[in-house]
C-alpha positions as a Markdown table, in Angstrom:
| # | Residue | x | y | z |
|---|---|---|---|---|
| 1 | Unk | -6.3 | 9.1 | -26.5 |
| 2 | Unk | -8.5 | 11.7 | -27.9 |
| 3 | Unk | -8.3 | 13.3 | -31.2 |
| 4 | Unk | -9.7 | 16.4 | -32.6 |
| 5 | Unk | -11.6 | 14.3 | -35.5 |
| 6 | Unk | -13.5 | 10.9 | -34.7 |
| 7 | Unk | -10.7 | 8.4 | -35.7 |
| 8 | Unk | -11.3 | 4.7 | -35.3 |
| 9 | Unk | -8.8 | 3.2 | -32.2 |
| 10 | Unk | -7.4 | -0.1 | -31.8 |
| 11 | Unk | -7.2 | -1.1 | -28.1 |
| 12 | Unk | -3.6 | -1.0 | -27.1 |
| 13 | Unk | -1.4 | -1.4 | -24.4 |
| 14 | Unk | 0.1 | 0.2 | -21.7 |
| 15 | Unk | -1.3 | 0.7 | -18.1 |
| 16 | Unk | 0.3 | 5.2 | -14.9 |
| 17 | Unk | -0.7 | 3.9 | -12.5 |
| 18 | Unk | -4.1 | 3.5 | -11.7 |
| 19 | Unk | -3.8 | 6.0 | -13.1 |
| 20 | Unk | -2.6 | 6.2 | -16.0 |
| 21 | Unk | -2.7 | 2.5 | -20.9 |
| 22 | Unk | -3.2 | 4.1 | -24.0 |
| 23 | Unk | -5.0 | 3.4 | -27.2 |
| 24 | Unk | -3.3 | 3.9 | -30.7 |
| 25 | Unk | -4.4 | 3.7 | -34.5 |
| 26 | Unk | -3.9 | 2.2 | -37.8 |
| 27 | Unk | -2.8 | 5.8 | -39.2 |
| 28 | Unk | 0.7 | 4.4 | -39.5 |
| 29 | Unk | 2.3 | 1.3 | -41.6 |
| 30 | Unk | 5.8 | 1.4 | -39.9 |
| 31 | Unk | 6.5 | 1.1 | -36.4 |
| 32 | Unk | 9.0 | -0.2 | -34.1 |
| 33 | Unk | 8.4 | -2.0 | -30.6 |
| 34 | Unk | 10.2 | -2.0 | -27.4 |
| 35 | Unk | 9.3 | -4.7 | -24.9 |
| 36 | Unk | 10.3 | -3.7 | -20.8 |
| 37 | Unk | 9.2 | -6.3 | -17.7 |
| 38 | Unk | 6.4 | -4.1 | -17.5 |
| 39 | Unk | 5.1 | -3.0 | -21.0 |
| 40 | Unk | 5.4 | -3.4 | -24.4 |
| 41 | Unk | 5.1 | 0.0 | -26.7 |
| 42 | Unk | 4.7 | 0.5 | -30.3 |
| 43 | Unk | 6.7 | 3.8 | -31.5 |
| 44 | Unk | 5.3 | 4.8 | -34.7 |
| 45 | Unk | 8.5 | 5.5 | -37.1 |
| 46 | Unk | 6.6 | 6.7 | -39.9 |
| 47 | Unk | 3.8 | 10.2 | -39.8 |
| 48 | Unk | 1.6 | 9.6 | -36.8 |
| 49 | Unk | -2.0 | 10.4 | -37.3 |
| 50 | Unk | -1.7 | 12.5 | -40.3 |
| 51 | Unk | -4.5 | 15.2 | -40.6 |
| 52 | Unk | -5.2 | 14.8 | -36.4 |
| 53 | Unk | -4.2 | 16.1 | -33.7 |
| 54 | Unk | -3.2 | 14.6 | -30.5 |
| 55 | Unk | -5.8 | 16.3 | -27.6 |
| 56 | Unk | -4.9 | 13.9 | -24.5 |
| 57 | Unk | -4.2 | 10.3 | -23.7 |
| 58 | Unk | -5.0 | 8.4 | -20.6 |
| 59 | Unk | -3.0 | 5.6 | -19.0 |
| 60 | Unk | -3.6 | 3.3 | -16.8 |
| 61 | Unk | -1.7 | 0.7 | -15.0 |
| 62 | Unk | -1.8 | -1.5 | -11.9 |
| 63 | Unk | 0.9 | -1.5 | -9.3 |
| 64 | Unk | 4.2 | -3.6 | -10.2 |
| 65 | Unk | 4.8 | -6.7 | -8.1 |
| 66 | Unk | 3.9 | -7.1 | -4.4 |
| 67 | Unk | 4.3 | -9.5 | -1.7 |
| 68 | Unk | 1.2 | -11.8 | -1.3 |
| 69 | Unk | -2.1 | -10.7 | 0.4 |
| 70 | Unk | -2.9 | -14.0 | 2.3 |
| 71 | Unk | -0.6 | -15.7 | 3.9 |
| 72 | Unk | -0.8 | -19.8 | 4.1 |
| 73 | Unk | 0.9 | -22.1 | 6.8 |
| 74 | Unk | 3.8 | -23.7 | 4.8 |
| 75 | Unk | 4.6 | -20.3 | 2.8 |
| 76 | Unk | 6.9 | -17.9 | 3.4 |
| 77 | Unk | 6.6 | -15.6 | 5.9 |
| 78 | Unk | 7.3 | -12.3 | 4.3 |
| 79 | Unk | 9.0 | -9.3 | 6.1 |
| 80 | Unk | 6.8 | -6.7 | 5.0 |
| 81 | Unk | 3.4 | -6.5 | 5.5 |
| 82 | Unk | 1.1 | -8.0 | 3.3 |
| 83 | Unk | 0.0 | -6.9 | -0.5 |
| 84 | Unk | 3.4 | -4.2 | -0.3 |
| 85 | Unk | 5.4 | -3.5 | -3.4 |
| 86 | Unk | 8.7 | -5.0 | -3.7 |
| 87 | Unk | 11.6 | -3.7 | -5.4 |
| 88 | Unk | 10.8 | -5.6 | -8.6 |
| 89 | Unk | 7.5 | -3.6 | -8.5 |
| 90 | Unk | 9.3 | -0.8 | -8.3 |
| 91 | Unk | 11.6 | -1.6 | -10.9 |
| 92 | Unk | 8.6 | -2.7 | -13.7 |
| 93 | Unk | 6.7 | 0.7 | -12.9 |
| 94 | Unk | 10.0 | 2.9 | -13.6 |
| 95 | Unk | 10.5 | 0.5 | -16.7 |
| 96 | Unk | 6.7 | 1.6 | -17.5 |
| 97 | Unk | 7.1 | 5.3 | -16.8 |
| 98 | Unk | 10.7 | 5.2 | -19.1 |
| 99 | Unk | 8.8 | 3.8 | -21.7 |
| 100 | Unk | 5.8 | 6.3 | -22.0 |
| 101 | Unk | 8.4 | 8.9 | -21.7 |
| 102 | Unk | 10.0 | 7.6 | -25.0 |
| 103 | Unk | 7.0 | 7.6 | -26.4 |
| 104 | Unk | 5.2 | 10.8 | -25.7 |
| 105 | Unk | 8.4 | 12.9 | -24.6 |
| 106 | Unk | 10.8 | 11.8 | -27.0 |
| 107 | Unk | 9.2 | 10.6 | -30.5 |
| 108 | Unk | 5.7 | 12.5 | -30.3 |
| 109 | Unk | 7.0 | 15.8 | -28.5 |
| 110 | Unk | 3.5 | 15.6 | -26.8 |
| 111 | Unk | 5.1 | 16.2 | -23.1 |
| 112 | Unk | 7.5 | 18.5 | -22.3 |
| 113 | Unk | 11.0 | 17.3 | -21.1 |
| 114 | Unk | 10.6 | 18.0 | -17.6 |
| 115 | Unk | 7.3 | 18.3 | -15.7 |
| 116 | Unk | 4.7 | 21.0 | -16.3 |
| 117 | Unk | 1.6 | 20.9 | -13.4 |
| 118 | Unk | -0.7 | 22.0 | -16.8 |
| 119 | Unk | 0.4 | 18.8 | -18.5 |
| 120 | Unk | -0.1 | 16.2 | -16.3 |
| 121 | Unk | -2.3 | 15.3 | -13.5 |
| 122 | Unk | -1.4 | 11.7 | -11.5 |
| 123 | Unk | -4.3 | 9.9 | -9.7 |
| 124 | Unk | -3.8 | 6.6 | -7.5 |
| 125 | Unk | -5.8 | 4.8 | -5.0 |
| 126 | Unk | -4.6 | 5.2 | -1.7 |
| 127 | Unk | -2.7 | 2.1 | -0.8 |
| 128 | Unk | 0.9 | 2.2 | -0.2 |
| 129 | Unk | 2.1 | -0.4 | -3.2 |
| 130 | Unk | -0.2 | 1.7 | -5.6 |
| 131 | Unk | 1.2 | 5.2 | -4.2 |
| 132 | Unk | 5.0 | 3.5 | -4.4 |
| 133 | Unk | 4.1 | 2.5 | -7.7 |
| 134 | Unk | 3.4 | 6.1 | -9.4 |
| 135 | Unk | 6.5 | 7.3 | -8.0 |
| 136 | Unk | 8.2 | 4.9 | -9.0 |
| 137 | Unk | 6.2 | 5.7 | -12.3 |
| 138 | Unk | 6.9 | 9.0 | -12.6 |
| 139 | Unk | 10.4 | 8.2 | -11.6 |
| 140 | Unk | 10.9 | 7.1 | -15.3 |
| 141 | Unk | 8.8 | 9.4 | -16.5 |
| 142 | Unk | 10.7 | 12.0 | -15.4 |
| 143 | Unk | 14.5 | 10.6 | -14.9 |
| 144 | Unk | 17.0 | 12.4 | -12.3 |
| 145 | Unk | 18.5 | 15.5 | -14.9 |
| 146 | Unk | 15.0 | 16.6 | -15.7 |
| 147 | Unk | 14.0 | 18.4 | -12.4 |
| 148 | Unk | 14.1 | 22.2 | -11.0 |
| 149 | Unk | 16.9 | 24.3 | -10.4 |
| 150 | Unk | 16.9 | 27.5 | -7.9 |
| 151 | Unk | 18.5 | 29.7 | -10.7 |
| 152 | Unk | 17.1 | 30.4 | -14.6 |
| 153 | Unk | 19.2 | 31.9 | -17.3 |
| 154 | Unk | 22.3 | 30.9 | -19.2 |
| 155 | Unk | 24.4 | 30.4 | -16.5 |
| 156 | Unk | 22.6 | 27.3 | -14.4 |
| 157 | Unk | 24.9 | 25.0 | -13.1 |
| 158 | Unk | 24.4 | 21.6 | -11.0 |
| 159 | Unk | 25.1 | 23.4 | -7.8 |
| 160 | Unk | 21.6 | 25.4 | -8.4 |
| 161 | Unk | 19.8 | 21.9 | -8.5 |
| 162 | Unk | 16.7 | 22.4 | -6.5 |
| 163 | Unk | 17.1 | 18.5 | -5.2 |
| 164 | Unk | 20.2 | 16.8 | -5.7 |
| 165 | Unk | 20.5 | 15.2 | -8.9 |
| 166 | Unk | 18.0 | 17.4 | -10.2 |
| 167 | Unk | 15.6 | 14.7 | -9.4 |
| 168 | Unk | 11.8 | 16.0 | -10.0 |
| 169 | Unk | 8.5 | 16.1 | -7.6 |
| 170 | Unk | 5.2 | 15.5 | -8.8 |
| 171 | Unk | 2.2 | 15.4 | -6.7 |
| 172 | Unk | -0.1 | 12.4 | -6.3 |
| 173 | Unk | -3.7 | 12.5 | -5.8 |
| 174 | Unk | -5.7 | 10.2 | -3.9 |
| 175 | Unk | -8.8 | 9.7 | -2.0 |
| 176 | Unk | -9.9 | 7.4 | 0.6 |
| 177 | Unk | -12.0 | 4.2 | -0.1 |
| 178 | Unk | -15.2 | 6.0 | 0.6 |
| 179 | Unk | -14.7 | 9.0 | -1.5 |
| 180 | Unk | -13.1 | 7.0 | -4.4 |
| 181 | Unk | -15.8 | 7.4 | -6.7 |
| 182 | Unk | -13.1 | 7.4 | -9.8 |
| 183 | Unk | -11.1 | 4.2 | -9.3 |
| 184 | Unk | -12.7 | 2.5 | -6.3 |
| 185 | Unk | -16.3 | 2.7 | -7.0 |
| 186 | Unk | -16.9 | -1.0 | -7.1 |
| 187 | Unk | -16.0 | -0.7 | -3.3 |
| 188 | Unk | -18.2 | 1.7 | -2.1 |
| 189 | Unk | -21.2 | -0.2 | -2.1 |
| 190 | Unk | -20.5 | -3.1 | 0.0 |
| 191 | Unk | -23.5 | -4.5 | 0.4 |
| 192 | Unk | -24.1 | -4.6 | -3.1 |
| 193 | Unk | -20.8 | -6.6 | -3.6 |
| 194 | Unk | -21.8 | -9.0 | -1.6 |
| 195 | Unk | -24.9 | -9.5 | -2.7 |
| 196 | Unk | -23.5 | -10.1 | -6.5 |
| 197 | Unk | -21.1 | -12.5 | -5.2 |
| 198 | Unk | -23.4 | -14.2 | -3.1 |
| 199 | Unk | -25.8 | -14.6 | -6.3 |
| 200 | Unk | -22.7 | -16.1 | -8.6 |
| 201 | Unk | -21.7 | -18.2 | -6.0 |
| 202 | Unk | -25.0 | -19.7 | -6.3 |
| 203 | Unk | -25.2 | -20.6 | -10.1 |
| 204 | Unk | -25.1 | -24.1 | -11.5 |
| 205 | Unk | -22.0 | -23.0 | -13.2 |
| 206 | Unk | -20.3 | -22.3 | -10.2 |
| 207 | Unk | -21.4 | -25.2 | -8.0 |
| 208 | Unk | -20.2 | -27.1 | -11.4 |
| 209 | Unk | -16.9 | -25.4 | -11.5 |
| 210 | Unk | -16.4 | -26.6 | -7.3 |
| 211 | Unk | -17.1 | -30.4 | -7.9 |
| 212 | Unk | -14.6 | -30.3 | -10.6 |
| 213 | Unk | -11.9 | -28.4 | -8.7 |
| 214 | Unk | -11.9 | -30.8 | -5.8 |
| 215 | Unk | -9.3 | -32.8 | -6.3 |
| 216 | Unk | -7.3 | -29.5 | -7.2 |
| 217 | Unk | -7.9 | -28.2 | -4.3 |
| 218 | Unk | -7.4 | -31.3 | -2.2 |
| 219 | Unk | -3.7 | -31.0 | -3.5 |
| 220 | Unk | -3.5 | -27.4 | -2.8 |
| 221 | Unk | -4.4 | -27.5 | 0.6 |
| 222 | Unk | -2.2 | -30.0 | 1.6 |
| 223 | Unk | 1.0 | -28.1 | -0.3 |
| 224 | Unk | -0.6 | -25.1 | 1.6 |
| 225 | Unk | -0.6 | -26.3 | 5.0 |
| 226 | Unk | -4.1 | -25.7 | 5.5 |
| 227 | Unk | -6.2 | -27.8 | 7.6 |
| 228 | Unk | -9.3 | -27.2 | 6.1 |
| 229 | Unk | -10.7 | -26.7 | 3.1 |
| 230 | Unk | -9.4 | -24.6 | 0.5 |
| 231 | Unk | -12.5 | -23.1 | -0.9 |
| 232 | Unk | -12.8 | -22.0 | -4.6 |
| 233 | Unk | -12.8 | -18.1 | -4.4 |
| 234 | Unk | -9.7 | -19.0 | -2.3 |
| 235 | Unk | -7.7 | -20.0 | -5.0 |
| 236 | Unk | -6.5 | -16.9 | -6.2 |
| 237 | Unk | -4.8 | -16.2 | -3.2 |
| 238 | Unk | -3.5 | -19.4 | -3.1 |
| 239 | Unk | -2.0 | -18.5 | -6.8 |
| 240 | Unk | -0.7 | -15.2 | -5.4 |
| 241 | Unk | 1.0 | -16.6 | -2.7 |
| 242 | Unk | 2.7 | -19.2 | -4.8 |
| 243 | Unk | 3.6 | -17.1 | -7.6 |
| 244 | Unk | 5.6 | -14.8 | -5.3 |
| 245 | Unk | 7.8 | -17.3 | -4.2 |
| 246 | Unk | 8.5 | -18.8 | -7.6 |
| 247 | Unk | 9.2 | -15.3 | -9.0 |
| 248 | Unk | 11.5 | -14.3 | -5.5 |
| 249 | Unk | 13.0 | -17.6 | -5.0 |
| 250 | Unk | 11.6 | -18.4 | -2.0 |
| 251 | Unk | 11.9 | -22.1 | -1.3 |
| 252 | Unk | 8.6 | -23.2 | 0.8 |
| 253 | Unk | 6.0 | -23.0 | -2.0 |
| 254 | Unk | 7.9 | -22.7 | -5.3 |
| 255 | Unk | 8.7 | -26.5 | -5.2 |
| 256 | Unk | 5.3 | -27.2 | -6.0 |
| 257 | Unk | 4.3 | -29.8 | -9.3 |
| 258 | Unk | 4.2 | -27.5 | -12.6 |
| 259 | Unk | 1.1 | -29.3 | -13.8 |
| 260 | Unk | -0.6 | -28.9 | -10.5 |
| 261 | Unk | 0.2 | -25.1 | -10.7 |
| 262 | Unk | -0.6 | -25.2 | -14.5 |
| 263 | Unk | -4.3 | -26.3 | -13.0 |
| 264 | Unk | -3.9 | -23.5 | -11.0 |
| 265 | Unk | -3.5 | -20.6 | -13.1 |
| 266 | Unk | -6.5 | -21.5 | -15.1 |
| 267 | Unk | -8.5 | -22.1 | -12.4 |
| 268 | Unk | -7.7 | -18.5 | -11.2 |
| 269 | Unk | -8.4 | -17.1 | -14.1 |
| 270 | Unk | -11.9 | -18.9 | -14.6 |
């Protein structure tokens, strides 16, 4: 957020969409909290930010859940292509965009009720699961009631609904990979990723981290399917790929030892 005074922040919360979390302060004692799939957000109850005033906020969120990007031999084989959002993803990114609208629509007044192109301006990388996931976004941001009719004055009824259920459009911008220079930046330069992964891959503290992953791994690749190795920067994937079918009830993967997937999280997050 941004303030018309310097004002110390706290880091907070919430990620639209690549595209849009937001930052909050100590200004106020009270304060209640509403927790969603997707986020958790403070609502100040008492004076927000006495003596400031609210400029602009920024958030920022990933997609909601997708299917897995890599696929392994004994896993599921899922119907859609690979890394697209499912409808639970859908679901946590409307749950995301209803909470920001309680927030900045209906306690702070900072948004208007319905959209306004001067108010709000929604960027996403161009994949499909991050594209599905602002609309879905803006979906909750902006709930079916809140969109245009053909017809202004007194006497508006639903028939003069632009869209049925009044539901509201609001544009999406994107670039490709190579023009990305906002949210995909890192990607650009490939050769200069490589390069950094090729000198990590390299330190004693990796090449410490693989000996003691081994027998991990070992495990994993035999759950997996996989006839060879399951190599360390694999194991993400392998994560991914399990994870999904835990949380959709799939029954090739999701049957695997807890501790052994307990080893697995943390080594994914190393």
């Amino acid at each position: 957020m941004f303030f018309s005074q310097p004002l110390s922040l706290l880091p907070t919360l919430l990620l639209l969409l690549l595209l849009l979390t937001t930052t909050t302060t100590t200004a106020t004692d009270t304060a209640t909290t509403t927790t969603t799939n997707a986020a958790t957000i403070t609502t100040p109850t008492a004076p927000l930010y006495e003596g400031y005033t609210l400029v602009k906020t920024v958030a920022i969120t990933r997609h909601g859940d997708r299917t897995p990007i890599s696929f392994f031999p004994k896993g599921y084989q899922w119907e859609d292509v690979r890394g697209e959002l499912t409808g639970e993803g859908l679901y946590q990114l409307y749950q995301v965009g209803s909470a920001l609208r309680q927030r900045y629509i209906d306690d702070l007044a900072f948004l208007s009720s319905s959209y306004k192109s001067s108010e709000i301006r929604v960027r996403s990388t161009n994949k499909h699961r991050t594209l599905s996931s602002a609309q879905a976004f803006l979906h909750g941001l902006y709930p079916p009631g809140t969109g245009d009719t053909r017809a202004d004055g007194d006497e508006v009824t639903k028939d003069d609904a632009a869209l049925p259920h009044l539901l509201t459009t609001v544009p999406i911008f994107a670039e490709s990979r190579a023009r990305d220079t906002l949210l995909q930046s890192y990607k650009i330069c490939k050769n200069a990723i490589a390069s950094i992964h090729h000198d990590m891959r390299e330190t004693e503290e990796w090449k410490q981290k693989e000996l003691e992953s081994a027998p991990l791994r070992e495990t994993l690749q035999e759950h997996l399917g996989l006839t060879k190795e399951l190599p360390l920067k694999k194991t993400p994937s392998a994560y991914h790929a399990i994870n999904a079918e835990i949380i959709h009830n799939h029954s090739f993967l999701k049957d695997i030892d807890r501790t052994v997937f307990q080893e697995l999280v943390t080594l994914k997050d190393w």
